[in-house]
C-alpha positions in Angstrom: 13.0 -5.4 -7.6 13.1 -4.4 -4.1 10.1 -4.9 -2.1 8.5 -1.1 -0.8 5.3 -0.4 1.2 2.4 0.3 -1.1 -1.3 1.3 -0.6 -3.9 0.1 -2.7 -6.9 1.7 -3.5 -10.2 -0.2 -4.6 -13.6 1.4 -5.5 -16.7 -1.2 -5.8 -20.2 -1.6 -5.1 -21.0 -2.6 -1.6 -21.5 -6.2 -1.9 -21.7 -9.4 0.7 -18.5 -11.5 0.9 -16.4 -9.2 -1.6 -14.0 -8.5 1.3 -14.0 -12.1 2.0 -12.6 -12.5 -1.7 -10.6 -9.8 -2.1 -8.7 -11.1 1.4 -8.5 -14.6 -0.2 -6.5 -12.9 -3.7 -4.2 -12.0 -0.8 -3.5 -14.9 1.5 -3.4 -17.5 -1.8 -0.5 -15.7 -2.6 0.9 -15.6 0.8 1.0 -11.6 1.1 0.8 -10.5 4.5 -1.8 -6.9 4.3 -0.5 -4.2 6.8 -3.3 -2.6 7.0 -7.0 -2.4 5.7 -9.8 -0.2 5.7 -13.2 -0.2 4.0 -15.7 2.8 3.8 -18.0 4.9 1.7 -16.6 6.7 -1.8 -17.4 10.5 -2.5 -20.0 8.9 -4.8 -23.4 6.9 -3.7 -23.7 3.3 -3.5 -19.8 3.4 -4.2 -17.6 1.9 -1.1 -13.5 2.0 -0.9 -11.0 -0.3 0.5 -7.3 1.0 1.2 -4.8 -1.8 1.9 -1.8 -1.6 2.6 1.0 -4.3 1.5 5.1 -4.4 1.1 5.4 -6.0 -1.7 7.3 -5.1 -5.2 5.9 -3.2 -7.8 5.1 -5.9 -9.9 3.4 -7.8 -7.5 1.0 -4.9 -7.1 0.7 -4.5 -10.6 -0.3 -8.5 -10.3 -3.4 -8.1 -7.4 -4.7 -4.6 -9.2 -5.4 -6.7 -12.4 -6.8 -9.9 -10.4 -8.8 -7.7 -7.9 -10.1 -6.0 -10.7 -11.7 -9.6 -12.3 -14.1 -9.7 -9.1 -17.8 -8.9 -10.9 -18.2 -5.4 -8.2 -14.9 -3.9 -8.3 -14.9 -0.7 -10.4 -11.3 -0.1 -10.4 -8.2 -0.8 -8.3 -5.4 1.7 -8.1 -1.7 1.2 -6.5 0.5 4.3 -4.7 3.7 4.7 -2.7 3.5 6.6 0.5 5.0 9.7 -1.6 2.0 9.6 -4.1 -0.9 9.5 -1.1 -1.4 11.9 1.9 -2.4 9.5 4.6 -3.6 8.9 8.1 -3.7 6.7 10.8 -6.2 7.4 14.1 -4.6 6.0 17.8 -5.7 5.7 21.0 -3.7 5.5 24.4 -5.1 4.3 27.8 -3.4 5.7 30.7 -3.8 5.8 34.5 -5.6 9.5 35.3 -4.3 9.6 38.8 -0.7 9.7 37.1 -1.7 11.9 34.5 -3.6 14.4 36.7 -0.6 14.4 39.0 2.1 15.0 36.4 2.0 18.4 34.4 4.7 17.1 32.1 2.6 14.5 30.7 0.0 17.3 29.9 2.9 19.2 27.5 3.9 16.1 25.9 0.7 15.1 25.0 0.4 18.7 23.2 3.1 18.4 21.5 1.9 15.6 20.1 -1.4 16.9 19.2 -3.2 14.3 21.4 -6.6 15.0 23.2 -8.6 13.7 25.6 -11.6 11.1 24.4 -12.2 10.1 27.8 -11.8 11.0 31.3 -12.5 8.5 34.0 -11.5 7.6 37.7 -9.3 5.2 36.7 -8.3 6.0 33.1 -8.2 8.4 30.9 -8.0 7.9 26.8 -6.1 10.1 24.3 -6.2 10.3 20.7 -4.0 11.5 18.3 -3.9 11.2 14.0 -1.0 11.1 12.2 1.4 8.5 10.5 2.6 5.2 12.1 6.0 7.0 13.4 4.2 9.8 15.1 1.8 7.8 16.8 4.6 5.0 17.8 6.7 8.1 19.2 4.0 8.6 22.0 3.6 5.2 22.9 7.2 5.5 23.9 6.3 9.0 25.4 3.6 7.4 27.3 5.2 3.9 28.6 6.9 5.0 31.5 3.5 6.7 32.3 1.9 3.6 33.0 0.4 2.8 29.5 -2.7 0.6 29.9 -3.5 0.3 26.3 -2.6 1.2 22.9 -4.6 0.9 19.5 -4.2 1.8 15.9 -7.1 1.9 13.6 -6.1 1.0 9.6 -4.9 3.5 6.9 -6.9 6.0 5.7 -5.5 7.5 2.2 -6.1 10.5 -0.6 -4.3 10.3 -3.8 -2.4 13.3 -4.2 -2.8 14.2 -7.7 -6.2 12.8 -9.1 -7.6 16.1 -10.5 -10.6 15.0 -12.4 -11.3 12.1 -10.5 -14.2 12.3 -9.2 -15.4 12.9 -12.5 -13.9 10.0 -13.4 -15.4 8.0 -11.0 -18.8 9.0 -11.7 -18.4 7.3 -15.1 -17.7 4.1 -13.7 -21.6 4.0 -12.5 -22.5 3.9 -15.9 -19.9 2.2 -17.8 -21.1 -0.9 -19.3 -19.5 -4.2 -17.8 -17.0 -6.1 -20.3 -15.3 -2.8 -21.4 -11.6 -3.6 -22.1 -9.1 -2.9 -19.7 -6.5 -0.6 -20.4 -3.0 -1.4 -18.3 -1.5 1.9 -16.6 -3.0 4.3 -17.7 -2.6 7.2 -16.1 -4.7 10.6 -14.8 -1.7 12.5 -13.9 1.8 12.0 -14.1 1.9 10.2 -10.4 -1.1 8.2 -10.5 -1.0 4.8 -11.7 -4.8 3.8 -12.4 -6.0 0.7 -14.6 -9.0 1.8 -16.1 -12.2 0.8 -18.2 
């Protein structure tokens, strides 16, 4: 099986030191994570990692089931890139005086959909979202501008088909612990889920 990028979606309670395990399912296995991100769910009290790994499928497979065992993890879901709309957020530090003189650098940065954050003296700081080759395209547009400094944030993902997920979801609140786990199922044709 050839290894592909894949983005893994968690939904658990927000607990102290989970992360801190979840990260240790990943390094005892010696899998690098890409990318990771934690935040609030669409549902209270309910809190979502997206991680992002290039591993095989069956390796994924693999961590879903064992991130699942943790006590506050609700369920763990796996997608390719063509199952998930996604986003990453940069930032770009430039030199003002160079920007302000050079118009050009103006159009590029709208055509890339960039805007100002902040304007100083000294620097000014762009933003733009998109996916990791639009926002590594304007570092190169930017370089020979005198970049300063560069930043990604971490993956931020929707699963493209999950009608009736948020439904599902809200069942997880009050499903009672030590239900048996079900491998693949799925809630649409493209989403691979292991449920309760």
């Amino acid at each position: 099986m050839q290894k592909k990028e894949y983005t893994i979606t968690v939904y658990t309670e927000n607990q102290v030191g989970l992360l801190n395990r979840i990260a240790i399912i990943f390094s005892k296995r010696k899998i690098n994570i890409e990318s990771l991100n934690t935040s609030p769910s669409e549902v209270d009290s309910v809190h979502r990692f997206t991680i992002v790994i290039n591993e095989t499928e069956e390796v994924v497979r693999k961590l879903c089931r064992q991130i699942e065992k943790q006590v506050e993890v609700l369920k763990a879901y796996y997608n390719t890139n063509d199952e998930i709309i996604w986003q990453e957020l940069a930032m770009y530090k430039v030199p003002t005086d160079i920007i302000a003189e050079q118009v050009k650098v103006e159009r590029l940065l709208s055509q890339h959909g960039a805007k100002a954050v902040v304007i100083r003296k000294d620097y000014t700081v762009f933003e733009v979202a998109g996916q990791r080759d639009e926002t590594d395209n304007l570092i190169k547009v930017l370089e020979p501008y005198g970049l300063i400094e560069f930043v990604r944030s971490a993956r931020i993902a929707i699963i493209k088909n999950s009608e009736g997920f948020h439904k599902k979801l809200k069942e997880f609140e009050y499903s009672e612990p030590g239900e048996e786990v079900i491998e693949n199922e799925y809630l649409n044709d493209n989403e691979k889920v292991f449920s309760m």
